[in-house]
Kinemage of the C-alpha trace (Angstrom):
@kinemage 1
@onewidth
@group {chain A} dominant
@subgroup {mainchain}
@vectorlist {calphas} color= white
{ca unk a 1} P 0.000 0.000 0.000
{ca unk a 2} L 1.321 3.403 -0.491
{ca unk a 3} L 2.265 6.045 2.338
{ca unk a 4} L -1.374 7.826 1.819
{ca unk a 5} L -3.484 4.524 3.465
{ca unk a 6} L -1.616 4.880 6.306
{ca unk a 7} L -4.358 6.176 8.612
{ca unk a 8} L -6.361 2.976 7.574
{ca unk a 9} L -6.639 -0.237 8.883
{ca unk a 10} L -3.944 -2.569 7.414
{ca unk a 11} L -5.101 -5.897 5.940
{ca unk a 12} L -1.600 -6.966 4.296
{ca unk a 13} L -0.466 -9.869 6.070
{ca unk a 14} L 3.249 -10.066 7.197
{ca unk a 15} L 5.566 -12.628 5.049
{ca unk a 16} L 7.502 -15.389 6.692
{ca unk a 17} L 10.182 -13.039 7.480
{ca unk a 18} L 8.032 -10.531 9.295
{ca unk a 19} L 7.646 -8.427 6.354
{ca unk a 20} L 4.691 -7.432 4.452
{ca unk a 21} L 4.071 -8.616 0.720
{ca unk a 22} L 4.059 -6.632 -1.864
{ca unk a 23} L 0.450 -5.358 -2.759
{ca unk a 24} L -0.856 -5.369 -6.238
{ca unk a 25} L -2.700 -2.324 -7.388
{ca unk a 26} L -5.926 -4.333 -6.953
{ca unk a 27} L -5.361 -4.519 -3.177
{ca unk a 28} L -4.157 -1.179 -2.548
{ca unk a 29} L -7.099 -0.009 -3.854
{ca unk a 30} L -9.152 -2.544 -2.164
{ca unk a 31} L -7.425 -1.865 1.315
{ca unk a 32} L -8.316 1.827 0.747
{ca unk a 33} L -12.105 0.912 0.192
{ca unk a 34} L -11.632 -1.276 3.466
{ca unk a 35} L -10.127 1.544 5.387
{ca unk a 36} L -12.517 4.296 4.317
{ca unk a 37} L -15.748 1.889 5.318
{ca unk a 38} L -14.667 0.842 8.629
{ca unk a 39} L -14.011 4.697 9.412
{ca unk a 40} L -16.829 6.844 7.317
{ca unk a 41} L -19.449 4.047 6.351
{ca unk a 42} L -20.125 3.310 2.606
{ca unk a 43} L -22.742 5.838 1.770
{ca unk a 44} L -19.550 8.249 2.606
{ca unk a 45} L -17.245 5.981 0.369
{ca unk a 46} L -16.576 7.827 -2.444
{ca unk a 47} L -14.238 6.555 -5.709
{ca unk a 48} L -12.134 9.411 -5.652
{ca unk a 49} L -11.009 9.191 -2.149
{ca unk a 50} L -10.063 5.671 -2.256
{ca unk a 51} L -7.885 6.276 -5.344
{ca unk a 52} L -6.398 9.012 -3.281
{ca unk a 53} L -5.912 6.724 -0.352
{ca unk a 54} L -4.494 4.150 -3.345
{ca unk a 55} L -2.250 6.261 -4.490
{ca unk a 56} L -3.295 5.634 -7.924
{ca unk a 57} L -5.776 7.983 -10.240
{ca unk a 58} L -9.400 7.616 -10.770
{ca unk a 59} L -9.261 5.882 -14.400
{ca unk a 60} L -6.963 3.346 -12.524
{ca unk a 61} L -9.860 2.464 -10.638
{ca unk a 62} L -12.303 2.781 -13.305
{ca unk a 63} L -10.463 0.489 -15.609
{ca unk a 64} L -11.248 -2.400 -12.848
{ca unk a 65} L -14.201 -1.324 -11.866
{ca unk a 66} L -17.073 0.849 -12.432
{ca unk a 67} L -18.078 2.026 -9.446
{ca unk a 68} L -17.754 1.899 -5.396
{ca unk a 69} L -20.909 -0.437 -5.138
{ca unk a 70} L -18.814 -2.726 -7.773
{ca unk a 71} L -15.250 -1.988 -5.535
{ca unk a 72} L -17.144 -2.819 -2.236
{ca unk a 73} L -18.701 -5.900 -3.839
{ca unk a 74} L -14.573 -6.825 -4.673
{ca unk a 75} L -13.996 -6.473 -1.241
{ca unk a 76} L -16.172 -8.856 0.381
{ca unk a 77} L -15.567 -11.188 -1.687
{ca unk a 78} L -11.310 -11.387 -0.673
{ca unk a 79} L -11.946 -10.656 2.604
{ca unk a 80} L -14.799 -13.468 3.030
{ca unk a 81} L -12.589 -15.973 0.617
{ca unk a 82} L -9.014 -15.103 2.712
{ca unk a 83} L -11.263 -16.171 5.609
{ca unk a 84} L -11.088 -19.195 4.371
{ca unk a 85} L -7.219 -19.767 4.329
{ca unk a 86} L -5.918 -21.651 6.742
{ca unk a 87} L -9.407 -22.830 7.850
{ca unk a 88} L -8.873 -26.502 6.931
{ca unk a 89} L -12.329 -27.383 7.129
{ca unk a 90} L -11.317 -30.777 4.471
{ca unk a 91} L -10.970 -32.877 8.349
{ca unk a 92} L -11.585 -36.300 8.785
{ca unk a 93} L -14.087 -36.168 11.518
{ca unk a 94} L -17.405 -34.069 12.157
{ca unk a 95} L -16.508 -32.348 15.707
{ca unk a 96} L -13.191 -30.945 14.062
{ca unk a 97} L -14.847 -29.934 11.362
{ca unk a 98} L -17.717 -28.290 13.436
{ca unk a 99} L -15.486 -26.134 15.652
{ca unk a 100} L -14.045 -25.120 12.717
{ca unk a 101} L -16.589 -23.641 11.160
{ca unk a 102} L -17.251 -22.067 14.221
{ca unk a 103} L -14.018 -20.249 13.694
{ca unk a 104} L -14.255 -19.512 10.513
{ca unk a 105} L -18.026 -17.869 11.407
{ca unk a 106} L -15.914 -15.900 14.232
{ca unk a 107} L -13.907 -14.454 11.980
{ca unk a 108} L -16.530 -13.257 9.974
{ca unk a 109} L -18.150 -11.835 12.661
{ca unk a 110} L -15.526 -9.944 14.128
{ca unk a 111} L -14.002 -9.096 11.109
{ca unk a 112} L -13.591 -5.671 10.610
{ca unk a 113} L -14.983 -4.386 6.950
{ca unk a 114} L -18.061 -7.109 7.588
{ca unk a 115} L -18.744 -5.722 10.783
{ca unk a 116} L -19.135 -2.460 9.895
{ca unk a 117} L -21.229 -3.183 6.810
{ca unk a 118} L -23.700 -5.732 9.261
{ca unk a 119} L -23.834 -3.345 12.232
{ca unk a 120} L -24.537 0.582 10.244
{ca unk a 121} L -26.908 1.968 8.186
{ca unk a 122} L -25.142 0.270 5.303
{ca unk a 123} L -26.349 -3.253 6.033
{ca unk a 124} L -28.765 -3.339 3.066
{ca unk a 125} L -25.292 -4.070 0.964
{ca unk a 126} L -24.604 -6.320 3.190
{ca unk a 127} L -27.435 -8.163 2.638
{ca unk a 128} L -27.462 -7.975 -1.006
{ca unk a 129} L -23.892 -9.616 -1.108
{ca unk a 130} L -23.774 -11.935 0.942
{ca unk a 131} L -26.782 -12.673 1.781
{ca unk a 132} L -29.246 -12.088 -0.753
{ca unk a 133} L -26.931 -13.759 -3.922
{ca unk a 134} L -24.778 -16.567 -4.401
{ca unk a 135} L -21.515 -14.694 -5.744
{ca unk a 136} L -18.029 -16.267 -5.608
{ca unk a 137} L -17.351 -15.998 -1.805
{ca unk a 138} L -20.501 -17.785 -1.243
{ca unk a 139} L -19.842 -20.276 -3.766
{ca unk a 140} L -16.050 -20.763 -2.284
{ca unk a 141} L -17.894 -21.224 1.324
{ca unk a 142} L -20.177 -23.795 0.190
{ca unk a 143} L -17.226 -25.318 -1.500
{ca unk a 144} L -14.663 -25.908 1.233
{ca unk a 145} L -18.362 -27.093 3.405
{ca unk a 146} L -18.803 -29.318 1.058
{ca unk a 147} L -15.701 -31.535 0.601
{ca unk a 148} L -15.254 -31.277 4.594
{ca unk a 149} L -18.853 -32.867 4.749
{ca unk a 150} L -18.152 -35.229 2.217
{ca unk a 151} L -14.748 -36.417 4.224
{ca unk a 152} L -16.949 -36.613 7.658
{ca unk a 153} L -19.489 -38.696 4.955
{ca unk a 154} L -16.628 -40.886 4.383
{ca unk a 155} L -16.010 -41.760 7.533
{ca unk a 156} L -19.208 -42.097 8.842
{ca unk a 157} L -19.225 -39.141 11.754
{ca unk a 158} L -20.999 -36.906 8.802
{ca unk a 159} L -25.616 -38.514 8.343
{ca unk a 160} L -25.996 -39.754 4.854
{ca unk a 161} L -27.364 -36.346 2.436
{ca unk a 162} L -26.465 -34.534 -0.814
{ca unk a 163} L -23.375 -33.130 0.769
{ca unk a 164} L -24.113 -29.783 -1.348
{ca unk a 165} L -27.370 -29.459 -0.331
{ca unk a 166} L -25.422 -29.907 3.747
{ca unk a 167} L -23.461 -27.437 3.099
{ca unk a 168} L -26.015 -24.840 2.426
{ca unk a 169} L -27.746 -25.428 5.373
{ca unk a 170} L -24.602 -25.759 7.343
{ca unk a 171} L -23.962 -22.219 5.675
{ca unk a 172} L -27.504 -20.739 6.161
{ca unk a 173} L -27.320 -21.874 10.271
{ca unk a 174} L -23.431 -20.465 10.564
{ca unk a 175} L -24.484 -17.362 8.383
{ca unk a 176} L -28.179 -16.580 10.403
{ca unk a 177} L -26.127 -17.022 14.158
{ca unk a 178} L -23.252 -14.258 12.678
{ca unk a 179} L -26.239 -11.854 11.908
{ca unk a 180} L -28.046 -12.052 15.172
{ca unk a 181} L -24.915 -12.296 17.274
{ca unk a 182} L -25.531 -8.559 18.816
{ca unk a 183} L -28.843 -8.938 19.439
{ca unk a 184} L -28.792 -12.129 21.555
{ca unk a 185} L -25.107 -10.954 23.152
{ca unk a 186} L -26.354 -10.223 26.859
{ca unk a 187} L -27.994 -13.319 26.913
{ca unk a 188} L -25.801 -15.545 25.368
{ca unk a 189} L -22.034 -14.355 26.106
{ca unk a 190} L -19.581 -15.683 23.784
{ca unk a 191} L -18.233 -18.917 25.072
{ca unk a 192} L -22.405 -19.742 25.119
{ca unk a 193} L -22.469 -18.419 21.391
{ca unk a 194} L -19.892 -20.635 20.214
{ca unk a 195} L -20.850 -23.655 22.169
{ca unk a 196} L -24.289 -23.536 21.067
{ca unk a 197} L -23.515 -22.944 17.428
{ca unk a 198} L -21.501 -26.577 17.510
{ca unk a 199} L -23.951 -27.871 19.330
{ca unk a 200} L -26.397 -26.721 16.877
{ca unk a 201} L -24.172 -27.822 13.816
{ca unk a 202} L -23.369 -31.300 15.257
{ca unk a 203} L -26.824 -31.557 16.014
{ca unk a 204} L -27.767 -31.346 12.462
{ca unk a 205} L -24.885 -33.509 10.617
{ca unk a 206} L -24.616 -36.265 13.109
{ca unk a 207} L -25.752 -39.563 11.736
């Protein structure tokens, strides 16, 4: 990212060494979007700021895409998709697999760009990306839910079921619990939360 992000929230992740990676132009103007939602909202997003914050000019960001409802969308769909990494959800049995999910729907949660799209006025966006349409971080979701259903399947600790049609429901119950986390928060704190997610999820995929 260049020097004119740096009163945004960093989402570069260090390199073995320590160091970060090099961003592409994509990313620095997608870590601009991310910085200028978490601290103004997205109805005060505007196109030319984040190619300010970029460091790159307007037609830069025009020649990749057409507008900030079109950048935002861009967004959400690497942050919800590098989410994903690391998650290992491809286990061997259904209780591993199960908690985690449950991590992976923490992250979501707490993560900051989502969280500031769920919990503002700009939550109708919200909805229509990730909730409303099955776009490619949705699709990558039900992907990595599907071939960890279809290992638990293969060992027996996963019920019989199209595993596809498990993993949207799987998705739908993880996805509905992130949404209503604030509103159920002072009566269900968060070691409750996540306990009773797995509970819920094991409930529904054991044989």
């Amino acid at each position: 990212m260049s020097s004119s992000n740096a009163d945004s929230p960093s989402l570069q992740q260090p390199s073995a060494a320590g160091s970060e990676q090099p961003r592409s132009t994509d990313d620095a103007i997608l870590d601009a979007a991310a910085g200028l939602i978490v601290h103004l909202g997205v109805r005060r997003t505007q196109l030319a700021e984040i190619a300010r914050r970029a460091g790159v000019s307007r037609p830069t960001v025009y020649r990749r895409w057409p507008d900030v409802k079109a950048v935002i969308g861009a967004l959400l769909t690497r942050e919800i998709l590098a989410t994903l990494e690391g998650a290992a959800l491809d286990v061997s049995d259904r209780e591993t697999f199960v908690e985690r999910v449950v991590e992976v729907a923490v992250r979501l949660r707490d993560h900051p760009v989502l969280g500031a799209l769920l919990h503002s006025a700009d939550a109708d966006l919200f909805m229509e990306y990730v909730v409303e349409r099955l776009g490619t971080s949705q699709r990558g979701l039900l992907e990595a839910l599907r071939i960890g259903i279809e290992q638990g399947q293969a060992n027996g600790s996963i019920r019989a079921g199209e595993p596809i049609e498990l993993a949207a429901m799987v998705l739908l119950i993880a996805q509905s619990t992130v949404q209503s986390h604030r509103m159920v928060a002072s009566v269900l704190p968060e070691a409750a939360w996540r306990c009773e997610l797995a509970r819920a999820l094991n409930g529904y995929l054991a044989p």
